[in-house]
C-alpha positions as CSV (number, residue, x, y, z in Angstrom):
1,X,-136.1,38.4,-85.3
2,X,-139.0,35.9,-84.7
3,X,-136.9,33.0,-84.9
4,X,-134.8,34.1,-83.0
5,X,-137.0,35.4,-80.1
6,X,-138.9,32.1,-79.9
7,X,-136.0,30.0,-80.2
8,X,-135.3,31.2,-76.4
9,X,-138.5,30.0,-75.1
10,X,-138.7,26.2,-74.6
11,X,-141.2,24.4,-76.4
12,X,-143.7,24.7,-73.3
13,X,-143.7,28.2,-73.7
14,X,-143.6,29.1,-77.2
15,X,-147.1,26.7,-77.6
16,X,-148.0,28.6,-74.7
17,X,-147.6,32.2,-76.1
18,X,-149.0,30.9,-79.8
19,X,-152.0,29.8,-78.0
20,X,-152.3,33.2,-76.7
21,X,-152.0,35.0,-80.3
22,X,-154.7,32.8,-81.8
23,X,-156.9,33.5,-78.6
24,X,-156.1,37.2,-79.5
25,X,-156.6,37.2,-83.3
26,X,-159.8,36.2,-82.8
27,X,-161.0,38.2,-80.3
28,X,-159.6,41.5,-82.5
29,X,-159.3,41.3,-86.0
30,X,-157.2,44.8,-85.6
31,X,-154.1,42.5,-83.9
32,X,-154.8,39.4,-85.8
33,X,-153.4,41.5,-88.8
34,X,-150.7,42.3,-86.9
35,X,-147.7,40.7,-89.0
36,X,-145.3,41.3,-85.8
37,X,-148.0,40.6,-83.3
38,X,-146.2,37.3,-82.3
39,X,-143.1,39.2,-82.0
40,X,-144.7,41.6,-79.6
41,X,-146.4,38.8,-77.5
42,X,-142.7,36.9,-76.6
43,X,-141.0,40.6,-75.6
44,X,-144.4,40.6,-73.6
45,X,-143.9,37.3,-72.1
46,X,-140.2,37.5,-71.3
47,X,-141.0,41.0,-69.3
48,X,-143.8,39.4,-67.6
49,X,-141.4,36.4,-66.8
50,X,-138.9,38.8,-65.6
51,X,-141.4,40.9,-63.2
52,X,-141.9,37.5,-61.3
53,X,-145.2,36.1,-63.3
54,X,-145.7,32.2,-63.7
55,X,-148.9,31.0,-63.6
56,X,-150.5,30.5,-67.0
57,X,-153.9,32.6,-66.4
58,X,-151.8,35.8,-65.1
59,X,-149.1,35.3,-68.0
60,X,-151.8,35.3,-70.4
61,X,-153.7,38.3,-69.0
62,X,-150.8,40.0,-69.1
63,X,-150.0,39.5,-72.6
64,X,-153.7,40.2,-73.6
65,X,-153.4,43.6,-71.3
66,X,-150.0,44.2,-73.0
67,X,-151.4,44.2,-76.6
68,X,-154.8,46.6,-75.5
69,X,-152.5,49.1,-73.7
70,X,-148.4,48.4,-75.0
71,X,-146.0,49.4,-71.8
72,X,-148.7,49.5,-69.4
73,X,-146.4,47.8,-66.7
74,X,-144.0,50.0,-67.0
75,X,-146.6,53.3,-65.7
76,X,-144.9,53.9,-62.3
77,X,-147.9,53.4,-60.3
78,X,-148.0,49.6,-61.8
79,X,-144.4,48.9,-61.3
80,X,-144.6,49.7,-58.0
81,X,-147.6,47.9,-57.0
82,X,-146.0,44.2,-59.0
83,X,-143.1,45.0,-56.4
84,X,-144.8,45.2,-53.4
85,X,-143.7,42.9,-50.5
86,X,-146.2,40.5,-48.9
87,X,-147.5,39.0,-52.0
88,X,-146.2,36.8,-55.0
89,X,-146.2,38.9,-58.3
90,X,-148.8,36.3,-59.8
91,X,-151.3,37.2,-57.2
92,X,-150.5,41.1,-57.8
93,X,-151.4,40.8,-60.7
94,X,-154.1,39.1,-60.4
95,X,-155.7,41.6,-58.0
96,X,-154.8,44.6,-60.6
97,X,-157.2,42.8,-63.0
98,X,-159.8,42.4,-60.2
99,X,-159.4,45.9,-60.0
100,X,-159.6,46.6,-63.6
101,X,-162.6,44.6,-64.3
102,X,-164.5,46.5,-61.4
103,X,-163.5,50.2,-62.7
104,X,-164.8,48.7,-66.1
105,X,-168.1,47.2,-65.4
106,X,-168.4,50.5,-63.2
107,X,-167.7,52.6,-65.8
108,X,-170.2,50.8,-68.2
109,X,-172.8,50.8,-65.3
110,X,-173.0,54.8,-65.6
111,X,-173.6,55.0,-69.6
């Protein structure tokens, strides 16, 4: 299945999203022994792809969002908000990790 799920990303992209799984297995030994972790992260960037997402930071924040918490953009609430009018998806997204990083450094602000 790996070959053929990369073989449908161009060249640009499939450096792109093995960047992103070395960025990841380092950062978290639990998904660096992931054996289907790459497999995961191309479904991940085709969806984000398909939701509208192209600029490389978003893309990769998705995927790194996408392994912590697996189908978080398809929660209602999130799927709404990525379809909004008035914005571009990218800059969507980028203000639902603005928001996330607040609630978090809130949340660690009260232990």
């Amino acid at each position: 299945m790996h070959e053929h799920q990369t073989a449908l990303l161009t060249e640009d992209e499939r450096k792109f999203v093995m960047a992103v799984q070395n960025s990841i297995g380092g950062a978290d030994r639990r998904l660096a022994n992931d054996p289907a972790l790459l497999d995961k992260l191309v479904r991940a960037y085709s969806e984000a792809r398909r939701l509208g997402l192209r600029r490389e930071e978003v893309l990769a924040n998705f995927l790194y969002l996408e392994m912590q918490a697996p189908g978080f953009h398809r929660k209602p609430v999130i799927r709404k908000w990525l379809r909004e009018p008035g914005a571009a998806p990218d800059d969507r997204f980028a203000d639902l990790i603005d928001v996330l990083r607040k609630k978090s450094q809130e949340l660690e602000g009260n232990e």
